[in-house]
C-alpha positions, 0 to 999 in steps of 0.5 A: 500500500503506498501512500500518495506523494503530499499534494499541495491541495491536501491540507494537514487537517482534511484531503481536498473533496472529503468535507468532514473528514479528518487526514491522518499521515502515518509518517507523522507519528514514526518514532524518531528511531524509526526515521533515523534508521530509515534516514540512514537507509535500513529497512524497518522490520515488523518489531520497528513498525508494531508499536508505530501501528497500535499508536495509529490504531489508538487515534483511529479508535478515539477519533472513531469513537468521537464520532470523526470520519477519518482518512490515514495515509498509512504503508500498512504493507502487511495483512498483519499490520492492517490488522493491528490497524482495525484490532489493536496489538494481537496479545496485547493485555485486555484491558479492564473496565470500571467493574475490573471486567476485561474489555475487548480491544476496539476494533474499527470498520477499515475500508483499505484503499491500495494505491497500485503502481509500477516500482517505476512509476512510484519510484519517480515520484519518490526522487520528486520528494523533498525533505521526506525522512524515508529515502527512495532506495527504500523503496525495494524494501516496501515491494519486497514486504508488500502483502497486497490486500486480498479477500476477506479483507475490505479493500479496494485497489486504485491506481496511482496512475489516476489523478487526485480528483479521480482517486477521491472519486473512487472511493468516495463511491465505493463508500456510498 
């Protein structure tokens, strides 16, 4: 899953054309850890990303749960990762309520939206990319780990090949 270059017409706060909902970048939330070993050009492996994923899992679920639409720019490459995404951390201890009853992980409805392109089409947007932590020749890494979503998963698969607008179309129909 590969996330879109930033667009000047994405604000920090909701992508252009999706009034009410609120925009996440997952890159935003990387341990300073995690970005300096991608600066330095190593992949990260799944005990890098785990913890990563369960702090996006914990906004989604607060922002859910407030009754907030939210979109994540997130490289959940793995069918492991994106549950974690709607699940929380599988094995993590149960959590206890008021009554000292455990409670159940939230679990969130996640509609994936796989962003599908050529290695050399996403690898020449990747060399426009100013200022960004993670350097291209990363990209490798990220087909190499790169699980595509598949059935039963709630998903659907966009090209990058498309504009914005188009992108924004798709799965704004998709929702309806």
């Amino acid at each position: 899953m590969e996330r879109l270059e930033r667009q000047p017409e994405i604000d920090r706060g909701r992508p252009a054309g999706i009034p009410g909902w609120k925009f996440y970048d997952a890159d935003d939330y990387h341990s300073e850890e995690n970005r300096m070993k991608m600066a330095k050009g190593i992949p990260l492996n799944d005990q890098d990303r785990i913890p990563w994923l369960c702090s996006l899992h914990d906004i989604l679920v607060r922002e859910v749960a407030s009754g907030q639409q939210v979109v994540l720019a997130c490289s959940a490459l793995k069918k492991m990762y994106r549950d974690i995404l709607i699940r929380g951390k599988e094995g993590a201890p149960l959590k206890r309520d008021e009554s000292g009853k455990e409670e159940k992980p939230a679990e969130l409805q996640l509609l994936v939206v796989h962003l599908s392109g050529s290695f050399e089409v996403i690898s020449g947007r990747l060399l426009k990319r100013k200022g960004h932590f993670m350097p291209p020749e990363l990209l490798q890494s990220q087909f190499d780990t790169l699980e595509p979503p598949s059935a039963p998963e709630n998903f659907i698969q966009v090209s990058v090949e498309k504009n914005l607008a188009e992108i924004i179309a798709t799965i704004m129909e998709t929702l309806k």
